[in-house]
C-alpha distance (Angstrom), angle and dihedral (degrees) to the residues before:
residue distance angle dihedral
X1 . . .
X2 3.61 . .
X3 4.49 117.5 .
X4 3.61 85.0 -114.8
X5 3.99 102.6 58.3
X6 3.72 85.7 38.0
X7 4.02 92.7 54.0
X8 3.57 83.2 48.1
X9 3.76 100.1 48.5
X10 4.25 85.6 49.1
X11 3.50 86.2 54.7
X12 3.87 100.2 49.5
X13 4.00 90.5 54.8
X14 3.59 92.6 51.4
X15 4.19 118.0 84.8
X16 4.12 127.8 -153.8
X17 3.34 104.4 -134.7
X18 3.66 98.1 -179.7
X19 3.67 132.8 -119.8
X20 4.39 84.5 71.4
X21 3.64 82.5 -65.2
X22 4.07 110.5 132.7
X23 4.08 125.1 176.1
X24 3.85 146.7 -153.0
X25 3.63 100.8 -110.9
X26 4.07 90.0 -159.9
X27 3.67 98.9 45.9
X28 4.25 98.5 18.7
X29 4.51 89.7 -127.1
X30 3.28 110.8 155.8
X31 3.74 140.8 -149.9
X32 3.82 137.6 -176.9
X33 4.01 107.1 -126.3
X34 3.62 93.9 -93.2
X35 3.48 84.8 75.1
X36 3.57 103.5 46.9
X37 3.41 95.4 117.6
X38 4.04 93.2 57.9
X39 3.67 89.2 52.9
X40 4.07 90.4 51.0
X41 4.02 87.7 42.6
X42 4.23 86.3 50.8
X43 4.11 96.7 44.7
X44 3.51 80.6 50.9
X45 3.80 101.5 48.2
X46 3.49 100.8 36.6
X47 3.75 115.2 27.6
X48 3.96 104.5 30.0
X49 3.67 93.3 42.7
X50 4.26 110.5 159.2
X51 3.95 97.1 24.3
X52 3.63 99.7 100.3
X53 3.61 141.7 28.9
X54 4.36 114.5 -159.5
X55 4.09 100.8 -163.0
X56 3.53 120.5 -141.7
X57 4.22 108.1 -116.5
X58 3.43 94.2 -155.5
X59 3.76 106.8 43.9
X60 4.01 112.8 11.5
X61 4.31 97.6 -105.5
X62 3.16 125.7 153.6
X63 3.93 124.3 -140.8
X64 3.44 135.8 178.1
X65 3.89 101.7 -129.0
X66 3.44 136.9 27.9
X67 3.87 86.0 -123.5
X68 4.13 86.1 57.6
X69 3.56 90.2 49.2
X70 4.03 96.8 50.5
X71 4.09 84.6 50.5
X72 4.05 91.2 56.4
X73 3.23 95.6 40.2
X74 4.42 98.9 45.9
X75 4.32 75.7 45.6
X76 3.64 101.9 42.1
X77 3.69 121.0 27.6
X78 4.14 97.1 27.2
X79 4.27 87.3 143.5
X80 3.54 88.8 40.3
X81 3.74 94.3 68.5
């Protein structure tokens, strides 16, 4: 699957509430907008599990999100950067 279709699949399972209030539309969590990006990160992580695979520049591994990948890499390959 292409990072495009996925972004757009995250965004179709995620609801505007209103008041900068968005939600999961599989599981109903909810976050203010300042955590958009959490609720992106956990659509990703936990309901579109298998559709994309983020490779690791530096060493070849394979992660699940994007989100996963920035974590290995900040924790991994910090003088690599």
């Amino acid at each position: 699957m292409f990072h495009a279709d996925l972004k757009a699949l995250i965004w179709s399972k995620i609801i505007r509430l209103g008041g900068g209030e968005y939600q999961c539309q599989d599981c109903g969590l909810k976050k203010k907008s300042s955590g958009l990006t959490a609720l992106k990160n956990h659509v990703e992580a936990r309901h579109l599990t298998g559709l994309a695979e983020y490779h690791c520049p530096y060493c070849g591994k394979i992660c699940s999100t994007n989100n996963y990948l920035n974590v290995h890499i900040s924790q991994h390959h910090k003088s690599d950067q």
